[in-house]
N, C-alpha and C positions, 0 to 999 in steps of 0.2 A: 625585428630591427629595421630602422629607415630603410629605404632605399638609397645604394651610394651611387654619386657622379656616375661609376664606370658601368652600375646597370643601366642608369637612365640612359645614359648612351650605348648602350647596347641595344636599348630597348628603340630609339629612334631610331638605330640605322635598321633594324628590323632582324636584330642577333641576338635580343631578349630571352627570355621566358615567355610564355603566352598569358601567365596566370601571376600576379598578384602577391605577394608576401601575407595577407590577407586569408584567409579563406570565406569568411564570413561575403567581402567585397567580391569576389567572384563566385561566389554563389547568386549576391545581390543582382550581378550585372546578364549573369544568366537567365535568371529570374523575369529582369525587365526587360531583354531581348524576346523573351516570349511572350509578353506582356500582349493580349488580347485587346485591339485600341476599339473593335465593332461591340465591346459590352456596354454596357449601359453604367453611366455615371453613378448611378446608385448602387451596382455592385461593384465597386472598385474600391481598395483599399487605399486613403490616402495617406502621408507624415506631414503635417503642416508645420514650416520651423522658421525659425527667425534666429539670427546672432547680431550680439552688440559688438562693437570694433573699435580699435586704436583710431581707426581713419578711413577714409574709403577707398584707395587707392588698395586695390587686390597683390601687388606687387611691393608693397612697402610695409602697410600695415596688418594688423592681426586680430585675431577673435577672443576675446576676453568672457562672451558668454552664449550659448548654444543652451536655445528651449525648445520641443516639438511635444505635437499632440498625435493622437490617430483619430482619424476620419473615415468610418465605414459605415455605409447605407445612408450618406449623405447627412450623416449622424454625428457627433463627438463623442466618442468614447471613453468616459470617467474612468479615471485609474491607468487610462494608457499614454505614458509620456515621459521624455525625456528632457532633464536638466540639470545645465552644470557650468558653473564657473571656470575658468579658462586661467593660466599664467601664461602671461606673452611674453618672449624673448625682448620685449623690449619696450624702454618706460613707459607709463602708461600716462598719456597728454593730458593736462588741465582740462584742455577743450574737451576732451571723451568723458573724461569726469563728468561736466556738468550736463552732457547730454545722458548717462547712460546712468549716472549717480554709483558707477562701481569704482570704489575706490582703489588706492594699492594697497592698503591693508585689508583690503575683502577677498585681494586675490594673492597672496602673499602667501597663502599656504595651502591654493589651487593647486591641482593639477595641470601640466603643459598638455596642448594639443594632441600631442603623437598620445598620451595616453587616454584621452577622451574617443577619438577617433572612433575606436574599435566599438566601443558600445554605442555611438550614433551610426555605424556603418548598421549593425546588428539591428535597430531600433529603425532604420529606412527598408529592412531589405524585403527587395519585391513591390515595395509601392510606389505610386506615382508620389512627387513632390509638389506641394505647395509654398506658395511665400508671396509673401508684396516685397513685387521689384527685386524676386526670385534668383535674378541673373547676378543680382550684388550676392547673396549668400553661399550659391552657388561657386564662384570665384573664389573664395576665399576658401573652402570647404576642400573645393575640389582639387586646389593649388596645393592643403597640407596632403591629401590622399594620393595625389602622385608624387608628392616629395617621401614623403612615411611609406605609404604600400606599394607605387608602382604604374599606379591603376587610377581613375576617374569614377563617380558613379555614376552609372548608365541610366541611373532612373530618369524617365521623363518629368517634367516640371511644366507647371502651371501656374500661371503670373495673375494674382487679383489683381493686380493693379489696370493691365491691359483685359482681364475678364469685365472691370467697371468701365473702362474704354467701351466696350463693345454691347455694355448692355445701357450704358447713354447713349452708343448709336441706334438701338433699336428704338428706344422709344423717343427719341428727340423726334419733333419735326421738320426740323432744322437745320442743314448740312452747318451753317454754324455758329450753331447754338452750342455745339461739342466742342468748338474751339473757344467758347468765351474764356476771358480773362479769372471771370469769375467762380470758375468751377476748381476744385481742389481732388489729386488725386491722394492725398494724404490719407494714410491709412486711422488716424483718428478725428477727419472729416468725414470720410467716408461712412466710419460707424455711426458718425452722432447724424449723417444726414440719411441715413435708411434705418436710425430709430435702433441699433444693435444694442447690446450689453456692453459694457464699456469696461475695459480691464486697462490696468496700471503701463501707460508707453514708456516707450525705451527700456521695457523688463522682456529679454528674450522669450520666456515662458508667456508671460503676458500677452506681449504683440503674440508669438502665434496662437494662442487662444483667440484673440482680435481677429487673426486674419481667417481663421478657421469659421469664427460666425460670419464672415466675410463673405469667405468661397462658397458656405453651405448658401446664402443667400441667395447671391449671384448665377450659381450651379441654375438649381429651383427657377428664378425670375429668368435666365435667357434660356429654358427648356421650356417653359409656357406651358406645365402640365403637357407635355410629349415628352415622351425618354430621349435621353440626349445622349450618346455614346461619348467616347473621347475625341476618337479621330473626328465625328461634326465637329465638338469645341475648339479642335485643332483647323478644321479646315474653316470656321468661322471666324477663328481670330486671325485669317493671313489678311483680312481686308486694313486693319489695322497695327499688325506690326511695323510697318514703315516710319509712324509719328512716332517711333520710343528711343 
Protein backbone atom coordinates (compact mmCIF):
# COMPACT_ATOMS: atom_id res chain seq x y z
CA UNK A 1 0.00 0.00 0.00
CA UNK A 2 1.29 3.78 -0.62
CA UNK A 3 3.15 5.36 1.60
CA UNK A 4 1.00 7.78 3.86
CA UNK A 5 1.78 11.58 4.91
CA UNK A 6 2.53 10.33 8.53
CA UNK A 7 5.34 7.88 7.31
CA UNK A 8 6.89 10.38 4.82
CA UNK A 9 7.15 12.37 7.73
CA UNK A 10 8.44 10.12 9.78
CA UNK A 11 10.73 9.29 7.36
CA UNK A 12 12.24 13.05 7.06
CA UNK A 13 12.52 13.87 10.42
CA UNK A 14 14.77 10.50 10.54
CA UNK A 15 11.82 8.23 12.73
CA UNK A 16 11.11 6.20 9.70
CA UNK A 17 11.78 2.65 8.85
CA UNK A 18 15.04 2.35 7.11
CA UNK A 19 13.54 -0.02 4.31
CA UNK A 20 10.86 0.48 1.85
CA UNK A 21 7.35 -0.99 1.59
CA UNK A 22 9.00 -2.44 -1.54
CA UNK A 23 11.12 -5.31 -1.13
CA UNK A 24 11.99 -5.77 -4.64
CA UNK A 25 13.23 -1.60 -4.21
CA UNK A 26 15.48 -2.18 -1.48
CA UNK A 27 17.02 -5.06 -2.59
CA UNK A 28 17.56 -2.82 -5.97
CA UNK A 29 19.11 0.03 -4.05
CA UNK A 30 21.44 -2.51 -2.13
CA UNK A 31 22.36 -3.92 -5.19
CA UNK A 32 23.44 -0.45 -6.80
CA UNK A 33 25.18 0.66 -3.47
CA UNK A 34 27.58 -2.02 -4.20
CA UNK A 35 27.65 -1.41 -7.65
CA UNK A 36 31.42 -1.93 -8.89
CA UNK A 37 31.91 1.68 -10.91
CA UNK A 38 36.29 0.31 -11.59
CA UNK A 39 34.36 -2.61 -14.20
CA UNK A 40 34.56 -2.11 -17.39
CA UNK A 41 31.54 -0.72 -19.49
CA UNK A 42 31.16 -3.95 -21.32
CA UNK A 43 30.56 -5.94 -18.30
CA UNK A 44 27.79 -3.98 -16.75
CA UNK A 45 24.26 -4.59 -16.97
CA UNK A 46 22.31 -1.62 -18.20
CA UNK A 47 17.84 -0.72 -18.26
CA UNK A 48 17.70 1.70 -20.96
CA UNK A 49 13.99 3.48 -20.45
CA UNK A 50 12.08 6.33 -21.74
CA UNK A 51 8.40 7.57 -20.54
CA UNK A 52 5.89 9.50 -22.39
CA UNK A 53 4.01 12.28 -20.05
CA UNK A 54 0.99 14.70 -19.50
CA UNK A 55 3.72 17.48 -19.36
CA UNK A 56 6.89 18.06 -18.17
CA UNK A 57 6.73 19.66 -15.16
CA UNK A 58 7.75 16.56 -12.67
CA UNK A 59 5.59 18.12 -9.95
CA UNK A 60 2.26 18.57 -11.82
CA UNK A 61 2.18 16.09 -14.44
CA UNK A 62 2.20 12.34 -15.08
CA UNK A 63 3.47 9.19 -16.88
CA UNK A 64 1.08 7.78 -19.36
CA UNK A 65 3.84 5.25 -20.71
CA UNK A 66 6.99 3.41 -19.50
CA UNK A 67 9.27 1.35 -22.16
CA UNK A 68 12.96 -0.23 -21.19
CA UNK A 69 15.24 -2.52 -22.70
CA UNK A 70 18.37 -4.47 -21.19
CA UNK A 71 21.77 -3.74 -22.18
CA UNK A 72 24.54 -6.21 -21.48
CA UNK A 73 27.98 -6.60 -23.12
CA UNK A 74 27.34 -3.48 -24.63
CA UNK A 75 24.85 -5.54 -26.60
CA UNK A 76 20.77 -5.37 -26.68
CA UNK A 77 19.41 -8.09 -25.47
CA UNK A 78 16.24 -9.58 -27.54
CA UNK A 79 13.35 -10.60 -25.59
CA UNK A 80 14.42 -8.56 -22.43
CA UNK A 81 12.04 -5.52 -21.89
CA UNK A 82 9.59 -3.76 -20.25
CA UNK A 83 6.30 -2.10 -21.48
CA UNK A 84 3.32 -0.55 -20.40
CA UNK A 85 0.72 1.92 -20.71
CA UNK A 86 0.01 4.02 -17.72
CA UNK A 87 -3.73 5.81 -16.45
CA UNK A 88 -2.87 9.25 -14.99
CA UNK A 89 -4.93 10.68 -12.30
CA UNK A 90 -5.47 13.18 -14.37
CA UNK A 91 -6.98 14.48 -17.99
CA UNK A 92 -4.83 13.66 -20.51
CA UNK A 93 -4.00 17.18 -22.52
CA UNK A 94 -4.65 17.59 -26.40
CA UNK A 95 -1.14 18.82 -26.51
CA UNK A 96 0.36 15.14 -25.01
CA UNK A 97 -1.89 13.68 -27.54
CA UNK A 98 -0.44 15.03 -30.43
CA UNK A 99 3.15 14.52 -29.23
CA UNK A 100 2.93 10.94 -27.85
CA UNK A 101 -0.41 9.90 -30.19
CA UNK A 102 -1.73 8.04 -26.70
CA UNK A 103 -4.90 8.62 -26.64
CA UNK A 104 -7.71 8.58 -23.59
CA UNK A 105 -9.17 5.75 -25.01
CA UNK A 106 -5.73 3.80 -25.25
CA UNK A 107 -5.47 4.44 -21.69
CA UNK A 108 -8.80 4.12 -20.37
CA UNK A 109 -8.42 0.67 -19.18
CA UNK A 110 -4.57 0.98 -18.16
CA UNK A 111 -3.28 0.35 -15.23
CA UNK A 112 -2.40 3.52 -12.53
CA UNK A 113 1.19 3.92 -11.62
CA UNK A 114 1.39 2.57 -8.18
CA UNK A 115 0.41 -0.68 -10.01
CA UNK A 116 3.14 -0.65 -12.85
CA UNK A 117 5.71 0.40 -10.39
CA UNK A 118 6.55 -2.87 -9.02
CA UNK A 119 7.33 -4.70 -12.09
CA UNK A 120 9.67 -1.72 -13.54
CA UNK A 121 11.33 -1.58 -9.97
CA UNK A 122 11.78 -5.49 -10.53
CA UNK A 123 12.97 -5.12 -14.31
CA UNK A 124 15.77 -2.03 -13.12
CA UNK A 125 17.06 -3.96 -10.18
CA UNK A 126 20.87 -3.80 -9.89
CA UNK A 127 21.46 -1.94 -13.10
CA UNK A 128 22.74 1.13 -14.10
CA UNK A 129 20.18 3.38 -15.98
CA UNK A 130 19.97 4.75 -19.11
CA UNK A 131 17.99 7.54 -20.97
CA UNK A 132 18.16 10.72 -23.16
CA UNK A 133 17.76 13.58 -20.75
CA UNK A 134 17.57 10.86 -18.11
CA UNK A 135 17.06 13.43 -15.27
CA UNK A 136 13.41 14.28 -16.85
CA UNK A 137 12.45 10.29 -16.41
CA UNK A 138 13.99 10.07 -13.50
CA UNK A 139 11.87 12.74 -11.71
CA UNK A 140 8.90 11.56 -12.39
CA UNK A 141 9.66 7.85 -11.70
CA UNK A 142 11.22 8.64 -8.72
CA UNK A 143 8.51 11.14 -7.30
CA UNK A 144 5.71 8.00 -7.73
CA UNK A 145 8.40 5.49 -5.81
CA UNK A 146 8.66 7.62 -2.89
CA UNK A 147 5.09 8.65 -2.69
CA UNK A 148 3.92 4.62 -3.39
CA UNK A 149 7.12 2.84 -1.57
CA UNK A 150 9.01 5.22 0.57
CA UNK A 151 12.09 4.98 -1.22
CA UNK A 152 14.00 6.38 -4.46
CA UNK A 153 16.01 4.18 -6.95
CA UNK A 154 19.53 4.25 -6.06
CA UNK A 155 20.54 3.05 -9.52
CA UNK A 156 23.12 5.20 -11.06
CA UNK A 157 22.00 6.80 -14.43
CA UNK A 158 23.65 7.80 -17.45
CA UNK A 159 22.59 10.71 -19.85
CA UNK A 160 23.07 10.12 -23.85
CA UNK A 161 22.29 13.20 -24.33
CA UNK A 162 25.50 14.85 -22.36
CA UNK A 163 27.44 11.20 -23.52
CA UNK A 164 26.84 12.97 -27.31
CA UNK A 165 28.01 16.33 -25.61
CA UNK A 166 31.20 14.90 -24.73
CA UNK A 167 31.88 12.79 -27.64
CA UNK A 168 31.52 16.04 -30.05
CA UNK A 169 33.91 17.46 -27.55
CA UNK A 170 36.46 14.91 -28.35
CA UNK A 171 36.47 14.94 -31.69
CA UNK A 172 35.50 18.78 -32.58
CA UNK A 173 38.58 20.97 -33.21
CA UNK A 174 36.95 23.59 -32.25
CA UNK A 175 36.13 24.86 -28.74
CA UNK A 176 33.17 26.37 -30.63
CA UNK A 177 32.20 24.26 -33.04
CA UNK A 178 30.28 22.45 -29.86
CA UNK A 179 28.45 25.35 -29.37
CA UNK A 180 27.11 26.08 -32.98
CA UNK A 181 23.63 27.00 -33.46
CA UNK A 182 23.42 24.28 -35.72
CA UNK A 183 24.01 21.21 -33.97
CA UNK A 184 20.88 19.23 -32.37
CA UNK A 185 20.84 17.16 -29.32
CA UNK A 186 17.57 15.64 -30.21
CA UNK A 187 17.40 12.15 -29.79
CA UNK A 188 16.07 11.42 -33.38
CA UNK A 189 18.78 13.81 -34.93
CA UNK A 190 21.12 12.37 -33.27
CA UNK A 191 20.30 8.82 -34.72
CA UNK A 192 19.80 9.89 -38.27
CA UNK A 193 23.24 11.85 -38.01
CA UNK A 194 25.64 8.78 -36.78
CA UNK A 195 23.46 6.70 -39.48
CA UNK A 196 21.59 4.36 -36.32
CA UNK A 197 18.36 2.30 -36.93
CA UNK A 198 15.63 4.36 -36.56
CA UNK A 199 12.57 3.33 -34.42
CA UNK A 200 8.98 4.88 -34.10
CA UNK A 201 9.60 8.65 -31.62
CA UNK A 202 7.50 9.49 -28.91
CA UNK A 203 6.57 5.46 -28.48
CA UNK A 204 8.33 4.89 -24.91
CA UNK A 205 9.50 1.33 -26.00
CA UNK A 206 10.64 2.82 -29.26
CA UNK A 207 12.74 5.92 -27.89
CA UNK A 208 14.36 3.48 -25.57
CA UNK A 209 15.35 1.07 -28.22
CA UNK A 210 16.58 4.66 -30.05
CA UNK A 211 18.42 5.51 -27.24
CA UNK A 212 19.97 2.03 -26.43
CA UNK A 213 21.53 2.09 -30.16
CA UNK A 214 22.47 5.41 -29.03
CA UNK A 215 24.52 4.71 -25.81
CA UNK A 216 25.84 1.20 -27.36
CA UNK A 217 27.43 3.80 -29.97
CA UNK A 218 28.62 6.53 -28.03
CA UNK A 219 29.84 3.85 -25.00
CA UNK A 220 32.26 2.23 -28.06
CA UNK A 221 33.23 5.68 -30.10
CA UNK A 222 34.36 7.78 -26.52
CA UNK A 223 36.36 4.37 -25.28
CA UNK A 224 38.41 4.45 -28.59
CA UNK A 225 38.94 0.52 -28.63
CA UNK A 226 40.36 0.95 -24.57
CA UNK A 227 38.02 -0.43 -22.03
CA UNK A 228 36.21 2.40 -20.47
CA UNK A 229 34.94 1.69 -16.79
CA UNK A 230 32.06 3.69 -15.44
CA UNK A 231 33.56 5.70 -12.93
CA UNK A 232 36.18 7.29 -16.18
CA UNK A 233 32.63 7.89 -18.00
CA UNK A 234 31.62 9.52 -14.95
CA UNK A 235 34.84 11.37 -14.23
CA UNK A 236 34.69 12.41 -18.04
CA UNK A 237 31.52 13.70 -18.26
CA UNK A 238 32.13 16.57 -15.05
CA UNK A 239 33.96 18.66 -17.95
CA UNK A 240 30.62 19.12 -19.39
CA UNK A 241 27.81 18.88 -16.93
CA UNK A 242 27.85 22.61 -16.22
CA UNK A 243 26.08 23.53 -20.01
CA UNK A 244 22.75 21.21 -19.12
Amino acid sequence: MPFSAIDRLLRVLGRGPGTSNLPALDENNRLCRALDQNRPLSDCVFTVLDTELTGLSARKEEIVSVGAVRVRGLAIIPGESFSALVRPNIPLPKFSTLIHRITPEAIAEAPPLHEVLPGLVEFCKGTLIVGHHIGLDMAFINRACRRNHGAALANPCLDTMRMAMLWREQRSPSHYERFSLNISYVLADLAEEFKLPRFTAHDALGDALQTAYLFIYLAKKIARNTPLTLKELFRAGQSWRWYM
